[in-house]
N, C-alpha and C positions, 0 to 999 in steps of 0.2 A: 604545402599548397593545397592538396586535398582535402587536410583539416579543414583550412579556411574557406572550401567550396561548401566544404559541408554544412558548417555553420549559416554560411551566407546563403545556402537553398535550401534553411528550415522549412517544413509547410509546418501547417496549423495540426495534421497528423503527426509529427513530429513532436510538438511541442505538447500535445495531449500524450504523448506513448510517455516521455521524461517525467511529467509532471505527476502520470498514475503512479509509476513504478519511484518515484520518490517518497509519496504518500506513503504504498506500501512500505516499503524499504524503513520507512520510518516508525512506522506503528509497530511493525516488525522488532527493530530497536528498541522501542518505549517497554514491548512485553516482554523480551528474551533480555531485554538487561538486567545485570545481579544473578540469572542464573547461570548453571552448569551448562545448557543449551547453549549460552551465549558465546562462550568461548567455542563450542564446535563450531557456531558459525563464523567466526573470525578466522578460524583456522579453513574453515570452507571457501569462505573468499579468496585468502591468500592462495590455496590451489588455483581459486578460480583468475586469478590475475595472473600466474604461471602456464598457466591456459589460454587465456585470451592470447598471452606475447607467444606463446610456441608457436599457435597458431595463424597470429599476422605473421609473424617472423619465416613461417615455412619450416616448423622445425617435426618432421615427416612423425620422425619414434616417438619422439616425447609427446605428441597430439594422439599420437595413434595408442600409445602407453594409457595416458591420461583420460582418454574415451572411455578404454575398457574400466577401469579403477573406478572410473565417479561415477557409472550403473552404479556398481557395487557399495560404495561409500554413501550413497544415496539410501541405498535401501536399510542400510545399517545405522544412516542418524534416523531414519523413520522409527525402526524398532528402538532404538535405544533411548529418543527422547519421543516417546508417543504421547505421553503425559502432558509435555510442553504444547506439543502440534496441536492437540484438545483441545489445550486454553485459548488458543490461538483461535481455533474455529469456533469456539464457545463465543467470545470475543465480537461476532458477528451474530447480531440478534435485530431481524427486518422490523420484529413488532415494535419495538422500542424507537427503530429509526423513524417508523413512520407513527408513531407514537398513539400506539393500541393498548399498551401495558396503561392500570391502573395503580397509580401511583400513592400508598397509604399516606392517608390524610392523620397529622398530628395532633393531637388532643391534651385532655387530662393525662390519660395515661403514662407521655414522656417524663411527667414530672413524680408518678407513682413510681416508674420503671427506675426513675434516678434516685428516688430515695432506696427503694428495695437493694439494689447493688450498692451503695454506700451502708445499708445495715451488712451486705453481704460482707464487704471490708474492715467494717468494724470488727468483724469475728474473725475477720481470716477464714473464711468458706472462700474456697478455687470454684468457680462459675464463668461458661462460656455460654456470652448472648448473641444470637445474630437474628437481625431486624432485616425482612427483605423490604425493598425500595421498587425497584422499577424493574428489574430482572429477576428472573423466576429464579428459584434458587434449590428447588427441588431437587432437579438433575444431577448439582454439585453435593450433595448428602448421601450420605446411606444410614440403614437399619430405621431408630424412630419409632418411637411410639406415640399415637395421637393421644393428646390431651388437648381439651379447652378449658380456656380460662383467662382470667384478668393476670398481666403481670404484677401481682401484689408484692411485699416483702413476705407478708406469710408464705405464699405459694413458692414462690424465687426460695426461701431458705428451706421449705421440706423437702425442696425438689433438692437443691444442692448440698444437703449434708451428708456428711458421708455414710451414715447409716440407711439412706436413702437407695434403695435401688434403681433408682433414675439421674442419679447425681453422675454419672460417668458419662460426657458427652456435652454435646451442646442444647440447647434450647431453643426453635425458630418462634419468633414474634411477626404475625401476617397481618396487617392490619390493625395494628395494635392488641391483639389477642393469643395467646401462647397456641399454637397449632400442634407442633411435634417437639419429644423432649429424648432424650439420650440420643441425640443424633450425631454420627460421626463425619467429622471433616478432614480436605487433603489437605496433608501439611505443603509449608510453605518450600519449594528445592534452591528459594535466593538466598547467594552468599551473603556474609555479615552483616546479618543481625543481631544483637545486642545479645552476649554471653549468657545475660541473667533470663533471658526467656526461657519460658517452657515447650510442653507438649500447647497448650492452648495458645498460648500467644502464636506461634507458627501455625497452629489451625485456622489462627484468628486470618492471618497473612494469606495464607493458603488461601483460603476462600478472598480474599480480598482480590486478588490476585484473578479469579474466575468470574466475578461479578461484581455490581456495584451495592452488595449487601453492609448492611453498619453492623461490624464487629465490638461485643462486646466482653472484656475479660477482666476477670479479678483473680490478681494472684492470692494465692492462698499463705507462700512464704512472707511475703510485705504486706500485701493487705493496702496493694495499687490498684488504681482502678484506670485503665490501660483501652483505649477506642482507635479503632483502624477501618477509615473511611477512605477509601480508595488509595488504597495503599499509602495512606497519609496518617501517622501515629498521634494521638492526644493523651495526655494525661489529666484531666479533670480535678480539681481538687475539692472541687463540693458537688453537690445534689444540683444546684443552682445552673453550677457552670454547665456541668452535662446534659441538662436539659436545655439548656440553650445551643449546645452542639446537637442534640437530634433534632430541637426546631430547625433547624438550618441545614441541616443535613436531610430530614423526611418534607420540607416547605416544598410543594411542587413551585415549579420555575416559572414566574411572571411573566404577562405577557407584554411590557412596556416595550412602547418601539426604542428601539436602538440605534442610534444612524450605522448607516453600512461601514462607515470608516472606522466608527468603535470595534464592529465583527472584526473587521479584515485586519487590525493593528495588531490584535494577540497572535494572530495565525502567524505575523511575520515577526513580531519580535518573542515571543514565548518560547524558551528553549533554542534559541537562532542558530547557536554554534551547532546545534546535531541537525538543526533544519538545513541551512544551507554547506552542512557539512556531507550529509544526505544526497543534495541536490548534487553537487558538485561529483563525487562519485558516480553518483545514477548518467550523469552528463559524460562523465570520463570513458563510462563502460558502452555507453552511448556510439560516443563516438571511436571507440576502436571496434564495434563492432558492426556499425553504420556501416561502415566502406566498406565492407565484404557482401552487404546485402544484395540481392537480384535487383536490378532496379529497371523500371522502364521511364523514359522521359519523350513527351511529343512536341512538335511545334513547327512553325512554317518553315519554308527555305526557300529563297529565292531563286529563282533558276536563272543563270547569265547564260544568254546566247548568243552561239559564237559559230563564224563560218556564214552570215548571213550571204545569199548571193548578192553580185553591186546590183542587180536590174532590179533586186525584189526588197520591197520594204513592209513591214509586220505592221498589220492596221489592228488586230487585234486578236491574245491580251498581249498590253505592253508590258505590265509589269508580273510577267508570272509568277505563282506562289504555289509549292507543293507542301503539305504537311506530313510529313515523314513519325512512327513509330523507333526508336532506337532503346535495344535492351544491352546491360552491362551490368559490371560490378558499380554500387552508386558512388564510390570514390573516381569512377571514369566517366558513368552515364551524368550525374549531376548537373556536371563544367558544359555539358553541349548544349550550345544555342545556336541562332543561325549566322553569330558572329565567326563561329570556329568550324563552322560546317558549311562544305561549297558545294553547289551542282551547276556544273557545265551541259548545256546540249548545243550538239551538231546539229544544225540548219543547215546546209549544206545539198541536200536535196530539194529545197523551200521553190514550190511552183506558183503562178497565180492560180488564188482561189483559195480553197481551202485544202489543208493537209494534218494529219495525225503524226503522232511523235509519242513513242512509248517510252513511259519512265521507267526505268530500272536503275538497281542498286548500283548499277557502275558507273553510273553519272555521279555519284555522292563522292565524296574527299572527306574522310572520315578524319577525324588527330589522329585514333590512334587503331589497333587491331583489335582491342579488348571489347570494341562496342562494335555491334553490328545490327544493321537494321532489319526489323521485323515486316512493316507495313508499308503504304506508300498512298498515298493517295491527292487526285486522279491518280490511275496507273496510266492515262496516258492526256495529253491536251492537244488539243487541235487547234491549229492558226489560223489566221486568215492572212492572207500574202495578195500586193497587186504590185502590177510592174512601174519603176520608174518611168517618166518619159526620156 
């Protein structure tokens, strides 16, 4: 029954709290799946649902056990997955949302860049390219030495042979022009990826995994030429093709209207099973822990008066109405309206003319003990009484 209260006295506060922490709870999802993180937090949750029920349940030790533990446990997935929490607040970037970043415009150059890594291929030379787009990608790199320059094949195979002392690392392309070169990047910590990758391909992932940079690699064993664009893997088989995937991947985004139905369709069907699988959860935790919350509820109550004397009749008000404050737990304060809530007053001293009448709490009939009222207002009304003939 309180379940059902509760759902049936959604507010619009309500339905805003569900709907952020779905959101969250999902993007959440989207970046901790595949790695080692992920299962800590599956295993997190399941505490936390042993938790939740000890606690509706009244179960004293096991609440009180579990208090102390999850400080502790908390502070120990902070140290042990810091790396992931990064990516996570990496992940949040205002410029981009409000769209400040400069976003490199495509040229000549994709189609020099595409031939140069297929000469790379052809040799079997191991080169890691990464193209920044709309997030800055500085932050995610270390070491780096600046060079400028065209991404020629010339340039692309001095840098990457191995007699090279800049062939160890990656290469950033900023605007179409080579910025820093031997740069190193985080490898990737997601489970199963493809046996035959290397040290670069997982760098490649790694950094994908941090931003929306276009990773480029050529292995050096096969002599693949391997593109990872938002964690989404290509394999390119000409100069042609890949240059048609960094047109498409570097095009800044059109401004064509869209009707709002187009927006709002992928949002509901794209991925639906973890979306409304998400929702469903978020709602579950919702509501077992709704009904424990403080809750305050207000509203009129009508006052029935009783004991009138027979000489004396009420000219006015006839229909009185107090509004009463009532705090509780929100599985009891919820259900109260002024269907389930009664005030009786004693008239019984009722003179001609006018007379005063103090409300207080003991005129209310509450359901039940767990809800008690806070305010009251008037705290008192005044009648007007004349006599019968």
């Amino acid at each position: 029954m309180s379940t059902i209260a509760l759902i049936a006295n959604l507010r619009i506060q309500d339905v805003l709290d569900i709907l952020f922490l779905t959101v969250l709870t999902y993007h959440l999802y989207l970046w901790f799946r595949g790695t080692k993180a992920f299962k800590a937090l599956i295993g997190l949750f399941a505490l936390g649902v042993v938790f939740t029920i000890a606690q509706t349940w009244g179960l004293f030790l096991t609440t009180w056990v579990f208090q102390i533990l999850w400080q502790v446990l908390v502070i120990l997935l902070i140290i042990l997955f810091q790396s992931e929490i990064r990516q996570v607040l990496e992940k949040f970037d205002p410029l981009r949302t409000l769209g400040l970043r400069k976003t490199a415009q495509p040229g000549q150059w994709t189609q020099s860049l595409s031939d140069a890594v297929f000469a790379l291929a052809e040799r079997k030379v191991g080169a890691l390219i990464l193209i920044e787009r709309t997030e800055r990608v500085e932050e995610c790199v270390t070491s780096g030495q600046n060079l400028e320059g065209k991404p020629s094949p010339e340039l692309l195979i001095s840098i990457f042979q191995k007699e090279s002392p800049l062939h160890d690392g990656a290469i950033l392309i900023k605007e179409g022009r080579i910025q820093l070169v031997a740069c190193y990047l985080p490898l990737s910590s997601e489970e199963g990826l493809p046996k035959e990758w290397g040290t670069r391909h997982r760098a490649a992932m790694g950094l994908s995994e941090r931003c929306d940079a276009l990773m480029v690699v050529v292995s050096e064993e096969r002599g693949e030429v391997t593109l990872v664009v938002e964690r989404k893997v290509f394999h390119p088989a000409t100069a042609g093709v890949m240059n048609q995937i960094l047109l498409d991947a570097l095009r800044p985004a059109g401004r064509e209207t869209v009707p709002w139905k187009e927006k709002v369709r992928p949002l509901l069907v794209n991925q639906w099973k973890a979306k409304y699988g998400t929702l469903l959860l978020v709602l579950i935790f919702w509501l077992l822990l709704a009904g424990q919350q403080d809750f305050e509820v207000a509203f009129a109550v009508p006052l029935e008066v009783r004991n009138v004397p027979a000489t004396m009749e009420i000219t006015e008000p006839l229909n009185p109405k107090v509004r009463i404050k009532v705090r509780g737990l929100r599985k009891d304060a919820s259900v109260l309206s002024e269907k389930n809530v009664h005030a009786e007053l004693d008239l019984s001293p009722a003179a001609a003319g006018k007379k005063s009448f103090a409300i207080t709490r003991d005129l209310f009939m509450l359901p039940n003990e767990r809800v008690y009222i806070v305010s009251i207002e008037p705290s008192q009304i005044t009648f007007k009484f004349h006599e019968t003939p």
